[in-house]
N, CA, C and O atoms as a MOPAC input file, in Angstrom:
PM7 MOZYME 1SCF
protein

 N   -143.99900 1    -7.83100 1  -111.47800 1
 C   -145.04900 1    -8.70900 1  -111.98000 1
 C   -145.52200 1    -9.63100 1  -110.86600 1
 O   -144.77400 1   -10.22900 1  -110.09200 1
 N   -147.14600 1    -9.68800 1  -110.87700 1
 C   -147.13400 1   -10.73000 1  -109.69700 1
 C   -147.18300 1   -12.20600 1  -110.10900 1
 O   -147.95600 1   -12.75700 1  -110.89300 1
 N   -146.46000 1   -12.56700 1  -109.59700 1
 C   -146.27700 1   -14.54000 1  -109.54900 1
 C   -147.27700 1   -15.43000 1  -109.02000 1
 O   -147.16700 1   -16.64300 1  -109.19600 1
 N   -148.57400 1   -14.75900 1  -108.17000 1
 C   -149.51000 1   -15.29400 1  -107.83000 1
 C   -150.63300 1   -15.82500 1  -108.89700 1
 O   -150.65200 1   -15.22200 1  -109.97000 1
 N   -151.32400 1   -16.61000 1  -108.76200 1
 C   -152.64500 1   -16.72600 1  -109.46200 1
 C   -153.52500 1   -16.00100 1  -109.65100 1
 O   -153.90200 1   -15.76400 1  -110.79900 1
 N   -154.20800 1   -15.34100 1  -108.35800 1
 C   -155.15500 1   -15.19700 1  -108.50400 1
 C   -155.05300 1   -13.27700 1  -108.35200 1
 O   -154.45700 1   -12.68700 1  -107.45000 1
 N   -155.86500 1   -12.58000 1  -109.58400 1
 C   -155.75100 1   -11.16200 1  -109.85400 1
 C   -157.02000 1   -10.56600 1  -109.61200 1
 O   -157.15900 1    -9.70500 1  -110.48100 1
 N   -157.84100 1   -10.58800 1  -108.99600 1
 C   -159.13200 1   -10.70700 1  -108.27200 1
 C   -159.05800 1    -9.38200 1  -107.90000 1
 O   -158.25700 1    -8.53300 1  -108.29100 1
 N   -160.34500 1    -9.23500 1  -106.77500 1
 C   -160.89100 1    -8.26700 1  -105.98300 1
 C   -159.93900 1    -8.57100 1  -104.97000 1
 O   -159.22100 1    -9.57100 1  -104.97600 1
 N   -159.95300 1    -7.60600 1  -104.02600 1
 C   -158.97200 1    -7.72000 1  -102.77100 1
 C   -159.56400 1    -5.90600 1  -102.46400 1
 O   -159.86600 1    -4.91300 1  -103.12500 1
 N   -159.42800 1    -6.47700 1  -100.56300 1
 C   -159.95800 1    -5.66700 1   -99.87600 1
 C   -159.05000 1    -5.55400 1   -98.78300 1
 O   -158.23100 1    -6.46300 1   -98.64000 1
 N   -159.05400 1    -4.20200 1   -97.66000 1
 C   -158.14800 1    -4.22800 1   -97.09000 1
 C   -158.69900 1    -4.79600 1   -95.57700 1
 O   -159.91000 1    -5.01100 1   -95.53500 1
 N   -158.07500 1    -5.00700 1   -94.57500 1
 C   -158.80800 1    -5.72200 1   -93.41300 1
 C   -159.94500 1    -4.96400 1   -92.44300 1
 O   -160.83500 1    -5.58700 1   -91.86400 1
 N   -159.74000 1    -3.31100 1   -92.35400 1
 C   -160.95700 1    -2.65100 1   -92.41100 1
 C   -162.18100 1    -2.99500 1   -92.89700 1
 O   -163.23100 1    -3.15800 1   -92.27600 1
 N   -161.96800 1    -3.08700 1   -94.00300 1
 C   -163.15200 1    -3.06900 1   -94.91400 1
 C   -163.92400 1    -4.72700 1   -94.54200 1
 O   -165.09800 1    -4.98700 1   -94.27900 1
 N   -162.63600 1    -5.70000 1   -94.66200 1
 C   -163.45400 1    -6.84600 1   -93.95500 1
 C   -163.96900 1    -6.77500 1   -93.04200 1
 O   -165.11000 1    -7.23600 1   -93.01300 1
 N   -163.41700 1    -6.17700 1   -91.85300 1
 C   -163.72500 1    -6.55300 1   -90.85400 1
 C   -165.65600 1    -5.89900 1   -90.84200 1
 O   -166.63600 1    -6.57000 1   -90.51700 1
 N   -165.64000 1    -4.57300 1   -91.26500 1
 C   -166.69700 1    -4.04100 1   -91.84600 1
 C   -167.93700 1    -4.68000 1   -92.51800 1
 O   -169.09700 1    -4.77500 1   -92.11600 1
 N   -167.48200 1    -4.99500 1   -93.39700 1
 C   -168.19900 1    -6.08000 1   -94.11000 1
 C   -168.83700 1    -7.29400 1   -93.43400 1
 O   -170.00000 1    -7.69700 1   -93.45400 1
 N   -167.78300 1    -7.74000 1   -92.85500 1
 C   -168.56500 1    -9.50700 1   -91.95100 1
 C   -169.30700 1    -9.18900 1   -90.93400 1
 O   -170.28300 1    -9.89300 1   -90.67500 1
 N   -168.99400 1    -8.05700 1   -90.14800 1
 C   -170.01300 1    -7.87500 1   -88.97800 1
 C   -171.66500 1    -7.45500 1   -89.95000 1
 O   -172.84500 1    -7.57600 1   -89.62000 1
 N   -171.22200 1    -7.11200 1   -90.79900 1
 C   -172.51400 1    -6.19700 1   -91.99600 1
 C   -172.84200 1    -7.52500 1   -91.93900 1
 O   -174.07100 1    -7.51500 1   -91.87300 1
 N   -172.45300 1    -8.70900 1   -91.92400 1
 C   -173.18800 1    -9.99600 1   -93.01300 1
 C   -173.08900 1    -9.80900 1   -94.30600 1
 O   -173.75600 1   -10.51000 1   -95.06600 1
 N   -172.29300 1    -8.89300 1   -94.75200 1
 C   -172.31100 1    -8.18900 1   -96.54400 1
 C   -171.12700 1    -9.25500 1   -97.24500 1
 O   -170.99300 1    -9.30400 1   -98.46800 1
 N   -170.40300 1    -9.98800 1   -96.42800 1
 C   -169.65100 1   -11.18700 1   -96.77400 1
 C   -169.24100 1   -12.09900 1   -95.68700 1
 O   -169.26300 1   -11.55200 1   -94.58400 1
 N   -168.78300 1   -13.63600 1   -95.68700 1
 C   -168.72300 1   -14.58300 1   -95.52700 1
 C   -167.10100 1   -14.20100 1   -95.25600 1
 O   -166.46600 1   -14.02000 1   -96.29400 1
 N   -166.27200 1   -14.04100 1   -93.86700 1
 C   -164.78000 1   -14.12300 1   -94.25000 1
 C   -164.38000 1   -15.25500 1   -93.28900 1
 O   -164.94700 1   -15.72100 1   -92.30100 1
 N   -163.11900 1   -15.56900 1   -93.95200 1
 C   -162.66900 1   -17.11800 1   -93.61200 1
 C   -161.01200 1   -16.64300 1   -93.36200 1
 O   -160.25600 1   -16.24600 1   -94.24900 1
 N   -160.70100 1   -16.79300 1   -91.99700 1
 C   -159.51200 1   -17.04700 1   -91.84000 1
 C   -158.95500 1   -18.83300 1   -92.01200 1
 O   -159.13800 1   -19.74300 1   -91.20400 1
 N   -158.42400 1   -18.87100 1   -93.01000 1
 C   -157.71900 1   -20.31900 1   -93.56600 1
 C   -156.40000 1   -20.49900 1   -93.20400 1
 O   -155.68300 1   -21.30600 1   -93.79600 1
 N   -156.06500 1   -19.90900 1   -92.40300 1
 C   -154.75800 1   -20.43900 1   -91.63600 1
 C   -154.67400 1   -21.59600 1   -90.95500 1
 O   -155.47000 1   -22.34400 1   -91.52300 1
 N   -154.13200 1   -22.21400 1   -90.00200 1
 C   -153.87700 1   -23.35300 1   -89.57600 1
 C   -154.28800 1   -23.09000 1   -87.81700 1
 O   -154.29300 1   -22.00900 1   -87.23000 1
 N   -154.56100 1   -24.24300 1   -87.34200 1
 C   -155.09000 1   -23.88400 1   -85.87300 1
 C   -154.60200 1   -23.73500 1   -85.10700 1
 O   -155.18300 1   -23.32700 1   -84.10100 1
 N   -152.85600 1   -24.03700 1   -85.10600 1
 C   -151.79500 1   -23.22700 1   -84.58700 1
 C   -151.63400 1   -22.41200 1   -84.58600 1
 O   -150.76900 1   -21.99700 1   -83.81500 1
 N   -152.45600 1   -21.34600 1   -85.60200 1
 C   -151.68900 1   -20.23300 1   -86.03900 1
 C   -152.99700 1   -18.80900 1   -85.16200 1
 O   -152.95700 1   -17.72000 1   -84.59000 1
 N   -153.98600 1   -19.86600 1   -85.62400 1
 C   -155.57100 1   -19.04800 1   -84.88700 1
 C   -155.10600 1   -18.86800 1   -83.27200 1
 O   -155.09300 1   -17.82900 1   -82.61100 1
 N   -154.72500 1   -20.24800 1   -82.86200 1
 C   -154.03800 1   -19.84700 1   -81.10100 1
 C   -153.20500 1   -18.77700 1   -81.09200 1
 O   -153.45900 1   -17.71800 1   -80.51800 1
 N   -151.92400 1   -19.08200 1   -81.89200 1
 C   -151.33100 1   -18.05800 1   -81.37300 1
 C   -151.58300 1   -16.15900 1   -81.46000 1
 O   -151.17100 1   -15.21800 1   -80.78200 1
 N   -152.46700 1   -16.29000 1   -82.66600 1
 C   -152.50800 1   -14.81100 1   -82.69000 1
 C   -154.60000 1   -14.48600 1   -82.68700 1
 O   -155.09400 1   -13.47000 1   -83.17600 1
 N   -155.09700 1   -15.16400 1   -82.29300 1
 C   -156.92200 1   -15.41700 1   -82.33500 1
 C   -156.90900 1   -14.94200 1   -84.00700 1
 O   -155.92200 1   -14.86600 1   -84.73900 1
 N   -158.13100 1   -14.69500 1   -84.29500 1
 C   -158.88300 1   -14.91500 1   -85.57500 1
 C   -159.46100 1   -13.19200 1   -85.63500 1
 O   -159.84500 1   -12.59200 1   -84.63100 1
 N   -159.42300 1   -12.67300 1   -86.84600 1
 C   -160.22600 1   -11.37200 1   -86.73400 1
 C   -161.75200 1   -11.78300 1   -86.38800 1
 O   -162.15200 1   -12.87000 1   -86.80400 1
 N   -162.42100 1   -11.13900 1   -85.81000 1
 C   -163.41500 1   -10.49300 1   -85.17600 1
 C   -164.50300 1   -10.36200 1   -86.24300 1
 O   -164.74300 1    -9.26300 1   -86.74400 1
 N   -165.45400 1   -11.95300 1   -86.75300 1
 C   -166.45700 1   -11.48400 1   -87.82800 1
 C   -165.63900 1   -12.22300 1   -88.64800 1
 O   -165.69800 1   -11.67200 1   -89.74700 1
 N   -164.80600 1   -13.30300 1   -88.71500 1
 C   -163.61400 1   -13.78100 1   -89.52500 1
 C   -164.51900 1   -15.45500 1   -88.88000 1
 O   -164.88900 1   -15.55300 1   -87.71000 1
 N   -164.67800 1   -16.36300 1   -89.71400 1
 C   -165.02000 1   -17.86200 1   -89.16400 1
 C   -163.50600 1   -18.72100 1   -89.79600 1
 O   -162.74800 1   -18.25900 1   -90.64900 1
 N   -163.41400 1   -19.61400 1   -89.32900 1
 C   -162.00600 1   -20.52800 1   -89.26700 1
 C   -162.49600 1   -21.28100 1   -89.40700 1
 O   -163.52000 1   -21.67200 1   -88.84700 1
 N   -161.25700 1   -22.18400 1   -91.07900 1
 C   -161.69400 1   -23.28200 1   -92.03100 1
 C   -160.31800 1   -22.90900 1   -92.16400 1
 O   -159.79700 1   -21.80700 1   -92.34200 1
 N   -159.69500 1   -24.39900 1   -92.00500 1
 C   -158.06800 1   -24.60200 1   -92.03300 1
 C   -158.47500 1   -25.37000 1   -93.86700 1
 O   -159.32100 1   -26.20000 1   -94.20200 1
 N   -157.44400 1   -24.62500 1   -94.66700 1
 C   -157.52200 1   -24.74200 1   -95.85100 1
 C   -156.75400 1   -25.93400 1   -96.13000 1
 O   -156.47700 1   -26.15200 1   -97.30900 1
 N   -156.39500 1   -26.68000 1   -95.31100 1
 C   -155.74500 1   -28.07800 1   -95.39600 1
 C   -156.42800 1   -29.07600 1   -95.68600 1
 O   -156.19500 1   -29.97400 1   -96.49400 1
 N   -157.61400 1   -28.85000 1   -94.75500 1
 C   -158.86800 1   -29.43500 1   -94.95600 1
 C   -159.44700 1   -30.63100 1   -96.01400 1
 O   -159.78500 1   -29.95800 1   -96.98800 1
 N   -159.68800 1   -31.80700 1   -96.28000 1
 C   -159.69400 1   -32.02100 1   -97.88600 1
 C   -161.63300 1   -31.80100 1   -97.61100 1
 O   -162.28900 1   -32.04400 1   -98.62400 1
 N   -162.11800 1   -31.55000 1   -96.86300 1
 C   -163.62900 1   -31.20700 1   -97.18000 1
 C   -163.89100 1   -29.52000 1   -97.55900 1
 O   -164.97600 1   -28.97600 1   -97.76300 1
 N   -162.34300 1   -28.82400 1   -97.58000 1
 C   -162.96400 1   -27.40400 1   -97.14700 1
 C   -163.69300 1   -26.97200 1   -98.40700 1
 O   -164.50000 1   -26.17100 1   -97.93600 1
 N   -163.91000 1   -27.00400 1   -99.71000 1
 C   -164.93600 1   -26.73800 1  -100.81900 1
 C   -166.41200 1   -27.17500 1  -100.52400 1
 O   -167.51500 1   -26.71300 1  -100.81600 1
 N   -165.90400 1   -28.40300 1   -99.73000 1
 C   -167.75600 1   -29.20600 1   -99.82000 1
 C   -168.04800 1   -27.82200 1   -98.72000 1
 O   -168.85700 1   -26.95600 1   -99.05300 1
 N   -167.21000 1   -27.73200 1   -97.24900 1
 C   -167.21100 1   -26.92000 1   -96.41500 1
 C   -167.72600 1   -25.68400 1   -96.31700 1
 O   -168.53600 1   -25.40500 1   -95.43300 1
 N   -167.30900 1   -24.81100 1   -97.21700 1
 C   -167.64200 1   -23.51600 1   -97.49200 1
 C   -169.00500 1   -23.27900 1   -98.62800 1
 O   -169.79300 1   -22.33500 1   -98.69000 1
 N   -168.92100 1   -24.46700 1   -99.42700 1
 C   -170.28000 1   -24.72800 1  -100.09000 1
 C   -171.60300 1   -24.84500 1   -99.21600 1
 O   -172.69600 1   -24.31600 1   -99.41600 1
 N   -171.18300 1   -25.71100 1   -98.16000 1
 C   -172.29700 1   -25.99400 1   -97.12400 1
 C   -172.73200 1   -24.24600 1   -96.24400 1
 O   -173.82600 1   -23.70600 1   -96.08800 1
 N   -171.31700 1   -23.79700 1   -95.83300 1
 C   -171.91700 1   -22.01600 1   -95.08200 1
 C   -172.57800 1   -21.55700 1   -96.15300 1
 O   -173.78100 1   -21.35900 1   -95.97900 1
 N   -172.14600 1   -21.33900 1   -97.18000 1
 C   -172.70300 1   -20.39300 1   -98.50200 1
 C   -174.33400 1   -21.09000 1   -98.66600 1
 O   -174.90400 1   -20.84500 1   -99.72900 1
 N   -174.91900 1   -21.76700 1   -97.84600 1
 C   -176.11800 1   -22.62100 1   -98.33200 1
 C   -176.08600 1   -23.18200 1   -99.76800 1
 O   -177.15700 1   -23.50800 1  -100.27900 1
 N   -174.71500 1   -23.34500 1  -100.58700 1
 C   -174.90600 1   -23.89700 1  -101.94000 1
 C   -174.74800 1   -22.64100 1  -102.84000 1
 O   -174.33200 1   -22.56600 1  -103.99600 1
 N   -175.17300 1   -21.72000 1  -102.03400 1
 C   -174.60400 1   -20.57000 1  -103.11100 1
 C   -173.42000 1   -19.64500 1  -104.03600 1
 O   -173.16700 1   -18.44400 1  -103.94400 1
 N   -172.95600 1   -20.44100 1  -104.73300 1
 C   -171.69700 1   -20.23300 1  -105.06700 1
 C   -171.36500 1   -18.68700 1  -105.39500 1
 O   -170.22400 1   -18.30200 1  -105.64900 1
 N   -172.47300 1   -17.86800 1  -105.36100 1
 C   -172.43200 1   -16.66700 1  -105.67600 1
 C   -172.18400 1   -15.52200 1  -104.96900 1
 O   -171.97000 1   -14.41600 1  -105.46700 1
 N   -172.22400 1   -15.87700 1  -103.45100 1
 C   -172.23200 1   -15.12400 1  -102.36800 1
 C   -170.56700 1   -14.72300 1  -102.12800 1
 O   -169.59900 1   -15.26700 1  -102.66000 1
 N   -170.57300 1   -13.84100 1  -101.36500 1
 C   -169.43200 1   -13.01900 1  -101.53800 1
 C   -168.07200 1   -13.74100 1  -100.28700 1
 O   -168.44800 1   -13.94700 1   -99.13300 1
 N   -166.97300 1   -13.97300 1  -100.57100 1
 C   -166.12400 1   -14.85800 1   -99.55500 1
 C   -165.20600 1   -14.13500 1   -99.54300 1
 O   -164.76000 1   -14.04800 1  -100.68700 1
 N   -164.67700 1   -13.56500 1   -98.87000 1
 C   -163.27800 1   -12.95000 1   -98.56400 1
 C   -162.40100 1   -13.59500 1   -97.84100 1
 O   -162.70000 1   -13.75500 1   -96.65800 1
 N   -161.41500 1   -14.00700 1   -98.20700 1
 C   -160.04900 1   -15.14100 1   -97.32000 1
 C   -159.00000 1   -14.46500 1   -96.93000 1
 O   -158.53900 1   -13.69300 1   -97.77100 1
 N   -158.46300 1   -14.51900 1   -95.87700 1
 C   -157.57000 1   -14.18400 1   -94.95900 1
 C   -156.73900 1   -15.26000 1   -94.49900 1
 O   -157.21300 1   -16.29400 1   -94.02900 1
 N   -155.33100 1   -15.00900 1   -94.63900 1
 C   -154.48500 1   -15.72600 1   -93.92400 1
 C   -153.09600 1   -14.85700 1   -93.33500 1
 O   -153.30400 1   -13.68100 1   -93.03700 1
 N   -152.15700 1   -15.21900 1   -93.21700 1
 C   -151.18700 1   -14.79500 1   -92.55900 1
 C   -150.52800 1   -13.44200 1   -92.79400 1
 O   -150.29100 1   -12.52600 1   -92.00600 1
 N   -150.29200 1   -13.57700 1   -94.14500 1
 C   -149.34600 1   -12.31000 1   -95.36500 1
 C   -150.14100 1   -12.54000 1   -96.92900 1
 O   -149.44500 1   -12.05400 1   -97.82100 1
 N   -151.19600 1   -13.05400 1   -97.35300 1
 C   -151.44600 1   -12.81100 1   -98.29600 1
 C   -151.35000 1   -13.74700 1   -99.48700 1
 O   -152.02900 1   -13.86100 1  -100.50700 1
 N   -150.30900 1   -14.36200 1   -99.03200 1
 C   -149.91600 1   -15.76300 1  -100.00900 1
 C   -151.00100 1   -16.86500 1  -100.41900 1
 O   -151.41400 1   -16.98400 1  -101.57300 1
 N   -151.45000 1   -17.72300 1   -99.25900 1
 C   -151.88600 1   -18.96600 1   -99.27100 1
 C   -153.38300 1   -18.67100 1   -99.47800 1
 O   -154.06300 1   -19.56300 1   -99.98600 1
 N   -154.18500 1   -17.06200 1   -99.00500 1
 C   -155.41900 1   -16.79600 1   -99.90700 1
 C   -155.70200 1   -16.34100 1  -101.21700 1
 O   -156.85300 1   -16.18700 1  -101.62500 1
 N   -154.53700 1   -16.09000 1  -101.98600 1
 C   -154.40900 1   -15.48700 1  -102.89300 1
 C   -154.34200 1   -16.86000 1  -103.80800 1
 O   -155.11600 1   -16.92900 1  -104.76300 1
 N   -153.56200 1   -17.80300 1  -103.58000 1
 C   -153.76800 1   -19.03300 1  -104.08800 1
 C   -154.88600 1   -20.05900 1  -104.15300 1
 O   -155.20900 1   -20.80200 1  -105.08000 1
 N   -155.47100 1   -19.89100 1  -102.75700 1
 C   -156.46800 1   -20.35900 1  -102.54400 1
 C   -157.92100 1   -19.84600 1  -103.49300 1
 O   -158.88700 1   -20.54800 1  -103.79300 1
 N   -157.73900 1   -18.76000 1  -103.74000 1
 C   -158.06600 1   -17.89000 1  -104.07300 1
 C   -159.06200 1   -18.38800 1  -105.65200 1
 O   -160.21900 1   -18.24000 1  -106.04500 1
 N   -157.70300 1   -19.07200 1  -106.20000 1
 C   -157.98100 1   -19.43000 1  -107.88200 1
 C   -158.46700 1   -21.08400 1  -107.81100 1
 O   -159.20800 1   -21.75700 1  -108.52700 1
 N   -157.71600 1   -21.36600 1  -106.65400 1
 C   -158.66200 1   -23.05200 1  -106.74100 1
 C   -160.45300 1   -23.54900 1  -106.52700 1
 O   -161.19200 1   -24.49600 1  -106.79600 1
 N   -160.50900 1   -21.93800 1  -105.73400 1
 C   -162.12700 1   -21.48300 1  -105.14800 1
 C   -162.80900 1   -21.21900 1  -106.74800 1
 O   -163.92000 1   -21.60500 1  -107.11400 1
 N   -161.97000 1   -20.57800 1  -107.42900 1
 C   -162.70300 1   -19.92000 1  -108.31500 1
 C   -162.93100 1   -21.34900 1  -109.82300 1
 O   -163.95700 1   -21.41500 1  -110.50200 1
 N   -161.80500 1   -22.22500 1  -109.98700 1
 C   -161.76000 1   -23.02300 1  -110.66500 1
 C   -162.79400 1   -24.43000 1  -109.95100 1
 O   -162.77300 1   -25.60600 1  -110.31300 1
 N   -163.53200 1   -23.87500 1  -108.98900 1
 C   -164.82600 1   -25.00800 1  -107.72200 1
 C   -166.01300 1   -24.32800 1  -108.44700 1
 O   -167.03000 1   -24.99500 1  -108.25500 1
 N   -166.22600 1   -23.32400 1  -109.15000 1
 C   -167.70300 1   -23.04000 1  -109.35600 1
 C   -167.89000 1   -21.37700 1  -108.78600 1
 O   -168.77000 1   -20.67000 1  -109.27600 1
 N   -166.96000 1   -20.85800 1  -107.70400 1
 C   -167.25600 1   -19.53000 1  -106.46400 1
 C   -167.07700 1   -18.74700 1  -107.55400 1
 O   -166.42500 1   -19.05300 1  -108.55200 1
 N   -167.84000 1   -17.41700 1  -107.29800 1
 C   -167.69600 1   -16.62100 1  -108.19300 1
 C   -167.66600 1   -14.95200 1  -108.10500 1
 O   -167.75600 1   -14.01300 1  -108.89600 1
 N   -167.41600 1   -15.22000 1  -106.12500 1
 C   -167.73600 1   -13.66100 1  -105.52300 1
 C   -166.30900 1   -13.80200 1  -104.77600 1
 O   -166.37500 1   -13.94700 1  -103.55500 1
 N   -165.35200 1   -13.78300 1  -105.21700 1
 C   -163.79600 1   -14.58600 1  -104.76300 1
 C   -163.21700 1   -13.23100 1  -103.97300 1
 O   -162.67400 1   -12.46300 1  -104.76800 1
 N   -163.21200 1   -12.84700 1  -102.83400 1
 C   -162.39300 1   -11.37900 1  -102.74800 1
 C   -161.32700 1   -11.77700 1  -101.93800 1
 O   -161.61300 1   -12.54400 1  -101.01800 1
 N   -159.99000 1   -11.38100 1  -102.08700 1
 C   -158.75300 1   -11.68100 1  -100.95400 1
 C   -158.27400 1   -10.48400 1  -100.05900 1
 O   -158.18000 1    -9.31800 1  -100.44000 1
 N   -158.00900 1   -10.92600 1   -98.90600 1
 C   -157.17400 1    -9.70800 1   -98.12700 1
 C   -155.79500 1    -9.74300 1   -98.09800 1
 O   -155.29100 1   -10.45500 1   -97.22900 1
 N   -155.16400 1    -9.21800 1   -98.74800 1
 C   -153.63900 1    -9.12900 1   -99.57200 1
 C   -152.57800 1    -8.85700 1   -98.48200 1
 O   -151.37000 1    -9.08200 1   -98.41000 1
 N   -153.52700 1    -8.26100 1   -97.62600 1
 C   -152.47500 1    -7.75300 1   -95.93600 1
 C   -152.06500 1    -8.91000 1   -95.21800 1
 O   -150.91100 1    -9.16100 1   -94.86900 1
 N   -153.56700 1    -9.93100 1   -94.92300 1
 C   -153.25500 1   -10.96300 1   -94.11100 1
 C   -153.25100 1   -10.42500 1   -92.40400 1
 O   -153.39100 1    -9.23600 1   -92.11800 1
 N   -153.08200 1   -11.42200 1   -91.45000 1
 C   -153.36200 1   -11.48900 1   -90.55000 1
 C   -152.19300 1   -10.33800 1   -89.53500 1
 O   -152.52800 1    -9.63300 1   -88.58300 1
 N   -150.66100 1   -10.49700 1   -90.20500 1
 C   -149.43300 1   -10.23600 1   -89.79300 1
 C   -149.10600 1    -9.22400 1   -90.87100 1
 O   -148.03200 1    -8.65100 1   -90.69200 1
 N   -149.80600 1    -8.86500 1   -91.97900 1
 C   -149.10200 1    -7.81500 1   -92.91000 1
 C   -147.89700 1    -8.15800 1   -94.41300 1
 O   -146.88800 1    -8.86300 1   -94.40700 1
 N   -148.32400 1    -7.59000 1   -95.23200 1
 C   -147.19300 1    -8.13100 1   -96.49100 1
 C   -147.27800 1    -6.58100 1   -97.30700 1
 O   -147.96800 1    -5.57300 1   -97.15100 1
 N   -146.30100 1    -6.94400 1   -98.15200 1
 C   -146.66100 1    -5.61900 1   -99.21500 1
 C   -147.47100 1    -5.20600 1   -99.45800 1
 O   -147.24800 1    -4.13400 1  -100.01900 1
 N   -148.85200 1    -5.51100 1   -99.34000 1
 C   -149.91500 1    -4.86700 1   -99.65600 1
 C   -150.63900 1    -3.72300 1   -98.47500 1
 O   -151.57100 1    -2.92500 1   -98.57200 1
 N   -149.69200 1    -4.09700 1   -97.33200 1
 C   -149.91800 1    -3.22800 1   -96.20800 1
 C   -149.74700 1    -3.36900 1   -94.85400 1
 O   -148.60000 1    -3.78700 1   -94.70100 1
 N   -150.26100 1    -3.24700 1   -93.84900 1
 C   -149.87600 1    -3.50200 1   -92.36400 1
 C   -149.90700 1    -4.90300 1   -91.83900 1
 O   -148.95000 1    -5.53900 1   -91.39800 1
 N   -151.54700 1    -5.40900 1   -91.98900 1
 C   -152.53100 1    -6.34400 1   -91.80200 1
 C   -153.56500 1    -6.04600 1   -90.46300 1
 O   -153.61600 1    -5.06000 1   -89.72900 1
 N   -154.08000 1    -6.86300 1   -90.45800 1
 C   -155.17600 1    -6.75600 1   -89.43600 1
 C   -154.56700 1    -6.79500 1   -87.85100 1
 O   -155.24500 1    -6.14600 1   -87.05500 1
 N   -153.70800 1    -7.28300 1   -87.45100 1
 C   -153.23000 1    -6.91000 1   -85.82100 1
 C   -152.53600 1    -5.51300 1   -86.07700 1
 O   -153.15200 1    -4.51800 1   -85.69600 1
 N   -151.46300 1    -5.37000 1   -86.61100 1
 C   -150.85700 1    -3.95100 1   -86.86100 1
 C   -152.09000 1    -2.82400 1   -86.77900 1
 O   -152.08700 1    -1.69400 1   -86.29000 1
 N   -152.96800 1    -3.45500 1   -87.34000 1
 C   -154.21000 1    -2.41800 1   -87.70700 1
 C   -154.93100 1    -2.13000 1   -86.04600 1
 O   -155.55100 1    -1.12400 1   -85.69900 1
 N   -154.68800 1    -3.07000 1   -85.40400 1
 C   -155.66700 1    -2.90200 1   -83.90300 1
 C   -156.77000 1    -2.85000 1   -84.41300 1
 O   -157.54200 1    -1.99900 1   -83.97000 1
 N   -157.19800 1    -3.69300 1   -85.45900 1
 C   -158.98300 1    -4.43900 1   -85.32600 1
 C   -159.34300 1    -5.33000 1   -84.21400 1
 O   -158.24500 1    -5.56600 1   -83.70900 1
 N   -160.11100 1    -5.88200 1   -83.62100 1
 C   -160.68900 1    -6.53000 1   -82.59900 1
 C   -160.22100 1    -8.03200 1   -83.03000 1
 O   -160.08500 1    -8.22900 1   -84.23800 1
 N   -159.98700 1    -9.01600 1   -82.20100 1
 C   -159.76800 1   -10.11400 1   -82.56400 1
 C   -160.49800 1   -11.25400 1   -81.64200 1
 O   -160.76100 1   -11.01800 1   -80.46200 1
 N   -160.75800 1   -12.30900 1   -82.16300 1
 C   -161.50900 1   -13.25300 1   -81.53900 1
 C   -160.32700 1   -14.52000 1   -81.20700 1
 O   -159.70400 1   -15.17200 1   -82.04500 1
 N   -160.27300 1   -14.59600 1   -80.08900 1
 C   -159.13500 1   -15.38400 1   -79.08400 1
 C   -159.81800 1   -16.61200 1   -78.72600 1
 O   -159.25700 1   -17.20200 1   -77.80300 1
 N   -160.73000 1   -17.10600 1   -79.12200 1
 C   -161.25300 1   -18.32200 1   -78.18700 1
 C   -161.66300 1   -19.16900 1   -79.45000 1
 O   -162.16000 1   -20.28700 1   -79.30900 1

């Protein structure tokens, strides 16, 4: 049974990575900026540390206000977007998709470095 919140859409990091270069979604690595150094950010992935206490006004402001537009969240293993996930959705968002792999990989699969997608280091 899963213990998480949020039972959503979820995509695998292919498909993101796919997608954001498309402009076909908005993806947000929400990890921490320690974490973006040590391993860079996927490639088509923008960075918003979910610690943040503006990050709703934040991501409201990229979305131009559009709560409808499509957001896919990425973090480490799957956890902290998957959570994040339901607090987005309990803000008004309503195109909520998670990447369940994460940056480093969880049960849901490898993740995006294992995968050798392109990554953005700077």
């Amino acid at each position: 049974m899963n213990s998480l919140p949020f039972d959503g859409n979820a995509i695998d990091p292919p498909t993101a990575h796919k997608l954001a270069l498309a402009g076909k979604i908005t993806l947000l690595d929400i990890r921490r900026p320690d974490e973006w150094k040590k391993t860079g950010s996927g490639e088509g992935a923008h960075r918003l540390d979910l610690r943040r206490k503006d990050f709703i006004t934040v991501l409201d402001g990229m979305l131009a206000g559009d709560k409808s537009k499509p957001v896919a969240l990425i973090c480490a293993r799957g956890v902290r977007s998957n959570r994040i996930s339901q607090k987005l959705i309990k803000a008004g968002f309503t195109n909520i998709i998670d990447v369940p792999e994460g940056m480093l990989g969880s049960k849901a699969g490898p993740g995006w470095i294992k995968r050798n997608l392109p990554l953005n280091r700077s």
